[in-house]
C-alpha positions as CSV (number, residue, x, y, z in Angstrom):
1,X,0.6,-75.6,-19.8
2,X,0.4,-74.6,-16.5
3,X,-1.2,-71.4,-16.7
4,X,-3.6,-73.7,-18.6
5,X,-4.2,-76.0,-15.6
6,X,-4.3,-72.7,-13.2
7,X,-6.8,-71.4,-15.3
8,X,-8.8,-74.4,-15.4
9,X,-8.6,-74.9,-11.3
10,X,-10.1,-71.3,-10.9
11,X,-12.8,-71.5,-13.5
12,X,-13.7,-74.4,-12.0
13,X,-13.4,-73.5,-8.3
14,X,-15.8,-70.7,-9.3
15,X,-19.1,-73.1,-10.8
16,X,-18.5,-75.6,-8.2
17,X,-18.9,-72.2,-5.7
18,X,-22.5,-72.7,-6.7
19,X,-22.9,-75.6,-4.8
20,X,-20.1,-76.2,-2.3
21,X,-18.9,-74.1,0.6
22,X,-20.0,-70.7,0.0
23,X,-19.0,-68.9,2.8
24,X,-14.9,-67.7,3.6
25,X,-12.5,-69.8,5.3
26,X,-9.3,-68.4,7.0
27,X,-7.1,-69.7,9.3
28,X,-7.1,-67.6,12.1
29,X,-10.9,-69.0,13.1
30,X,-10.0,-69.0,17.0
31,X,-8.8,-65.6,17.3
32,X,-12.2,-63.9,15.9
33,X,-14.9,-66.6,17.1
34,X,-17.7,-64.1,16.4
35,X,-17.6,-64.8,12.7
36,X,-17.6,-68.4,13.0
37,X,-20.5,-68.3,15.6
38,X,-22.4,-65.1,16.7
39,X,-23.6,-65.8,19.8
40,X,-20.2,-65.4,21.4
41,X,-21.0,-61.7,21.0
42,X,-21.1,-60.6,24.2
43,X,-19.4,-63.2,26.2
44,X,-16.1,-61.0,26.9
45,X,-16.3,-57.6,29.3
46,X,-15.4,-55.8,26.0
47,X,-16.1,-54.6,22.7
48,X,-13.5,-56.1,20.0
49,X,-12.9,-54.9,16.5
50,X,-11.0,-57.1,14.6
51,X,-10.1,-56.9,10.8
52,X,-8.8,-60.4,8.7
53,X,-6.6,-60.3,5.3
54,X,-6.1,-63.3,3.1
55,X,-4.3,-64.1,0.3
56,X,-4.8,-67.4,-0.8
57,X,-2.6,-69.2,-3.3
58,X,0.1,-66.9,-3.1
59,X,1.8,-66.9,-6.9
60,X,-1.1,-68.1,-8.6
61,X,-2.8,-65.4,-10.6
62,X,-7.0,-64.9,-9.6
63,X,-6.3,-66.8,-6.5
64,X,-8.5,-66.4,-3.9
65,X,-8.7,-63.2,-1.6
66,X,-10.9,-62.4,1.6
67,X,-11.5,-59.8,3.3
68,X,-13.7,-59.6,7.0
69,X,-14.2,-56.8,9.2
70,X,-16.4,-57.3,12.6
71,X,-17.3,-55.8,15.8
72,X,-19.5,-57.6,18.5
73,X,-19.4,-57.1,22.7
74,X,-21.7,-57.1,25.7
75,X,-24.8,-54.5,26.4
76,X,-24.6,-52.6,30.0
77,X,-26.4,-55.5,31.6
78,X,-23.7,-58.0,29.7
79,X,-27.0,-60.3,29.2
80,X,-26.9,-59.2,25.8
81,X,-24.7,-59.3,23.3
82,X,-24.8,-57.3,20.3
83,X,-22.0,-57.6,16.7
84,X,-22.0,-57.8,12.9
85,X,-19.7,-58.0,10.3
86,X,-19.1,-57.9,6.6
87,X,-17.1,-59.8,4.0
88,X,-15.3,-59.5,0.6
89,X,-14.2,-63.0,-0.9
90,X,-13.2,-63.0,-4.8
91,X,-11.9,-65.8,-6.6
92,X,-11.2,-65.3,-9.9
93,X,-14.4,-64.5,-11.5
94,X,-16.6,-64.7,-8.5
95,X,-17.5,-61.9,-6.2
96,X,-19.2,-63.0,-2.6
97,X,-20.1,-60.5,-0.2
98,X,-21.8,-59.7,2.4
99,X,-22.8,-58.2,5.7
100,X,-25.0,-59.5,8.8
101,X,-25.8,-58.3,12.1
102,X,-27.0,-60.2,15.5
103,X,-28.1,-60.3,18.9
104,X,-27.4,-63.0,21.9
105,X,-28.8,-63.5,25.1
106,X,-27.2,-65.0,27.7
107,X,-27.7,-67.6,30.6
108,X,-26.6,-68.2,33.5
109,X,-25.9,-71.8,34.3
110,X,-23.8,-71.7,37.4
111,X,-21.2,-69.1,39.0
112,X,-18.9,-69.6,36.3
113,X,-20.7,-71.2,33.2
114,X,-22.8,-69.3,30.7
115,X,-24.7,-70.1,27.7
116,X,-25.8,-67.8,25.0
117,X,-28.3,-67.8,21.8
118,X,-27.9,-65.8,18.7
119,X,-29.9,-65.0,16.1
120,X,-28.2,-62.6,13.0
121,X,-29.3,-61.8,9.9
122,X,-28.2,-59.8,6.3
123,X,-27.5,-59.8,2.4
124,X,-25.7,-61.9,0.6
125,X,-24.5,-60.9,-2.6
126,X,-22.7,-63.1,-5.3
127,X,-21.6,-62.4,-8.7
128,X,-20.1,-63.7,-11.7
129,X,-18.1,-61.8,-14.4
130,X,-17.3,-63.5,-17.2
131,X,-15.4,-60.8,-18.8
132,X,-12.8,-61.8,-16.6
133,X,-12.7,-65.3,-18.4
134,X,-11.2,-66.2,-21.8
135,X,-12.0,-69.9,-23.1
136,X,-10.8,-71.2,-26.6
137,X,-14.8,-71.8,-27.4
138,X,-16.4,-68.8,-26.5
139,X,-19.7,-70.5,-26.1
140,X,-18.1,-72.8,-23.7
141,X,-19.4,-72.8,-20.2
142,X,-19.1,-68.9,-19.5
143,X,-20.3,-66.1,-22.0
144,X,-17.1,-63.9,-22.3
145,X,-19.5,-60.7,-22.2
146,X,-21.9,-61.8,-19.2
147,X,-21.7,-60.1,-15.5
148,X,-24.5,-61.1,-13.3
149,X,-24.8,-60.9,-9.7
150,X,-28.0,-62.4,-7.3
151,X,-28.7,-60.8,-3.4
152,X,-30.1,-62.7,-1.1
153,X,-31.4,-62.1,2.6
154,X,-29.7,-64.4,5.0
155,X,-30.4,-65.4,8.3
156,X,-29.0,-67.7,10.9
157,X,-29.1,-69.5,14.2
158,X,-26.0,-70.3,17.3
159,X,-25.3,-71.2,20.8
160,X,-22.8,-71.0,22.4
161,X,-21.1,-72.4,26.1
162,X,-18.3,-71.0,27.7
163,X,-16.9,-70.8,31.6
164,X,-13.4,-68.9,31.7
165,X,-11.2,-71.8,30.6
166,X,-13.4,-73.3,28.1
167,X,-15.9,-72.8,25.1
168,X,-18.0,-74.8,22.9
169,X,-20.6,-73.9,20.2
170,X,-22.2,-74.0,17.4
171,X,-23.8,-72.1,14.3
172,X,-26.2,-72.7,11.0
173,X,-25.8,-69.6,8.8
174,X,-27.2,-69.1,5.6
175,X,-30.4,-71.2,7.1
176,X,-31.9,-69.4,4.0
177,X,-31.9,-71.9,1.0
178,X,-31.9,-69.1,-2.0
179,X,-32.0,-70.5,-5.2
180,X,-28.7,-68.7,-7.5
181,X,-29.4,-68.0,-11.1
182,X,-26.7,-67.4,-13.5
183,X,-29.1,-68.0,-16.5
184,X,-26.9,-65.2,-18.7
185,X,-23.3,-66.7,-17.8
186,X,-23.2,-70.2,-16.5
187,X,-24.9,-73.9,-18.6
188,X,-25.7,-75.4,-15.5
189,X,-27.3,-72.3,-12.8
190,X,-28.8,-75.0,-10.6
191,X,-26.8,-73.8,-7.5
192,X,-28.4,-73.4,-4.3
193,X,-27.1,-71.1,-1.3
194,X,-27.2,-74.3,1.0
195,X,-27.1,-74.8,5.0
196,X,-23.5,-74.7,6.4
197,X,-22.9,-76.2,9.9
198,X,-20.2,-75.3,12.0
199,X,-19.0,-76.7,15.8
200,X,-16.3,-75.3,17.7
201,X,-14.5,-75.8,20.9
202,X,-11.9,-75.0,23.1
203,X,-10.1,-75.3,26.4
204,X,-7.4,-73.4,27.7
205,X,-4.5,-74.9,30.2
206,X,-2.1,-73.5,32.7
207,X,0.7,-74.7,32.6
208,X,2.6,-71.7,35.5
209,X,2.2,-68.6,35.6
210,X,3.3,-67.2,32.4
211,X,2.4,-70.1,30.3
212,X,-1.1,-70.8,28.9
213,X,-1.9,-73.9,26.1
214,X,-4.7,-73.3,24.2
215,X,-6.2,-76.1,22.1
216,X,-9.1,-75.7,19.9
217,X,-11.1,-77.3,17.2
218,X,-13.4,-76.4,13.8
219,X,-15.5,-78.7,12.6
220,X,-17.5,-77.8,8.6
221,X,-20.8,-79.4,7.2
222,X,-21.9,-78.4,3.9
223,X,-23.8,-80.7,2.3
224,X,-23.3,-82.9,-0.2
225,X,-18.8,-82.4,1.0
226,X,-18.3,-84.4,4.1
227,X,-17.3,-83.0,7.3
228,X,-14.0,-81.2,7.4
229,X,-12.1,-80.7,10.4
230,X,-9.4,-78.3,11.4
231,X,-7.2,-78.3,15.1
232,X,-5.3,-75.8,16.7
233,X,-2.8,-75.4,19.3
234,X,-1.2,-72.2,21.1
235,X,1.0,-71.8,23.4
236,X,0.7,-68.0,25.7
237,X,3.2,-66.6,27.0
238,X,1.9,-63.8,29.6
239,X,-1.5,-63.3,27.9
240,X,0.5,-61.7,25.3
241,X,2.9,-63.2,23.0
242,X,1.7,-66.6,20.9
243,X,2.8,-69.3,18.5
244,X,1.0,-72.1,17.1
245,X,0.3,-73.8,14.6
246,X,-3.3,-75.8,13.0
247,X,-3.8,-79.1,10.8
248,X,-6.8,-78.0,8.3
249,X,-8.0,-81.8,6.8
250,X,-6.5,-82.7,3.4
251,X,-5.1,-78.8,2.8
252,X,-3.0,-77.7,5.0
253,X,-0.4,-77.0,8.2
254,X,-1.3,-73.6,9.5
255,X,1.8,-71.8,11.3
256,X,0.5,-69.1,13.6
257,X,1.9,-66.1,15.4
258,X,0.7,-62.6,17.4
259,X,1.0,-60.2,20.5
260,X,-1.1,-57.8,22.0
261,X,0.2,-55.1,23.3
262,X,-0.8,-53.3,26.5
263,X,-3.6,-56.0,26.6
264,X,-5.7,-54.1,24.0
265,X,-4.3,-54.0,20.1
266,X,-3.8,-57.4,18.8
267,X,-1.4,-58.3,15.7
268,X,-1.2,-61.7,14.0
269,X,-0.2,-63.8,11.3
270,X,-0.5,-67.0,10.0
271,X,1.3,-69.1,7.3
272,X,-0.8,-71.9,5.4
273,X,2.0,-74.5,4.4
274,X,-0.1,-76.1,1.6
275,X,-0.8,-80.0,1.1
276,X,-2.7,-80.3,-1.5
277,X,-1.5,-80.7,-5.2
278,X,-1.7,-76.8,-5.6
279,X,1.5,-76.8,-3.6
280,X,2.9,-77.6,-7.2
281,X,2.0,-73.9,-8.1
282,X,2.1,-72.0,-4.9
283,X,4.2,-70.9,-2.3
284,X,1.3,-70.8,0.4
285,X,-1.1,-68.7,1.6
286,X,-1.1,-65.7,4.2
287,X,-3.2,-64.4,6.4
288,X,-3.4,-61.1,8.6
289,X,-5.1,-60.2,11.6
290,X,-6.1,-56.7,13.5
291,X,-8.1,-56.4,16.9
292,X,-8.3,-53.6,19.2
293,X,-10.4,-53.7,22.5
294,X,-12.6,-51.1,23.8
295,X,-15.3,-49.8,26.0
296,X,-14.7,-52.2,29.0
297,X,-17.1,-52.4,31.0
298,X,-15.2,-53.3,33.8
């Protein structure tokens, strides 16, 4: 019975795909802001490359997994910011991925405060294989046989705000309202690639010398869902050691820990205690993350 209800949950995770959030989520938003809003590209002295795992739904077979790779820092004038990155996100039958690249430019609005504008574009790609699915009708919903996959440009728009204790910004990705068509494998193909909105912010505290507190704060619009918010707190110890944790609406308390090392490579990991009723199935989800700094340009 239960791998009947699992079953169930996934199959139907993957049609309502076609017309909820499409993009991935992971928890560890504040660590690779690019991602979540381009037109921080250029905003550090660096170059970052930064790599995120996820394994959603640990226990539960077809469960969601996400993979992101990016890279994004500052031209020689560091008016400019240049980045892209690519995804893998698979859930069961579904396949999303995708790539996109950008540029920023960026202001100067006094000594200390800066604001940038991005533009990005790419391809989306998403897929269905229904060979993947086994229903008791075979006519039901999914043909058992069908693999299909649509690609789509994509393009999007940010700004972004930011002084040396605090950032605020926001993004519309996927500003490119493709229409999907599953005609071979799915009864009802009237899903849309549809607008996604997200706001971000941040501010960091000193508490001494060795101590930083780092609250942040993701808010999510996809229409029709309403918004979704998620909050996060860390607390720094030397610019190099952290633990936190986040509180992602209705799903989930995020534990989070890292270190960089030799203020360059990055590690960290975080734990998704679930609250939802797929807590009844899983033992939680984990996520981990990879950074490396290079080419300062101090």
């Amino acid at each position: 019975m239960k791998k009947i209800l699992i079953s169930t949950l996934l199959v139907f995770s993957a049609v309502v795909m076609l017309k909820a959030q499409q993009l991935p989520q992971y928890s560890q938003y504040i660590l690779n802001r690019y991602v979540i809003n381009p037109a921080s590209a250029g905003s550090e002295n660096y170059f970052v490359g930064q790599s995120n795992f996820r394994s959603q739904w640990e226990g539960i077979q077809d469960a969601p997994s996400t993979y992101i790779l990016s890279v994004n820092g500052p031209l020689k004038n560091q008016k400019m910011g240049i980045g892209g990155y690519l995804f893998s996100d698979i859930t069961g039958p579904t396949r999303r991925n995708g790539f996109s690249l950008s540029y920023s430019y960026h202001f100067n609005i006094t000594s200390d405060v800066k604001l940038s504008f991005a533009v990005n574009g790419g391809i989306l790609s998403y897929g269905v294989d229904g060979t993947e699915i086994n229903f008791k009708d075979q006519s039901d919903r999914l043909a058992s046989q069908s693999q299909e996959r649509n690609i789509f440009p994509d393009a999007g728009f940010s700004f972004y705000l930011y002084a040396p204790k605090y950032f605020f910004g926001a993004s519309a990705p996927q500003l490119i309202q493709n229409q999907l068509d599953f005609q071979g494998s799915v009864s009802d193909p009237s899903g849309r690639l549809t607008n996604h909105y997200f706001i971000t912010g941040g501010y960091t505290f000193d508490v001494n010398d060795n101590i930083n507190v780092e609250p942040s704060m993701l808010l999510k619009y996809v229409n029709p869902i309403p918004m979704q918010y998620e909050f996060s707190v860390r607390g720094i110890y030397q610019k190099a050691a952290w633990l936190g944790f986040s509180y992602r609406q209705s799903d989930a308390i995020v534990l989070l820990g890292g270190y960089t090392f030799q203020d360059s490579f990055s590690i960290g990991y975080s734990y998704d205690l679930i609250q939802s009723a797929i807590a009844n199935y899983s033992t939680g989800t984990h996520e981990i993350m990879l950074s490396i700094k290079f080419n300062n340009k101090n």
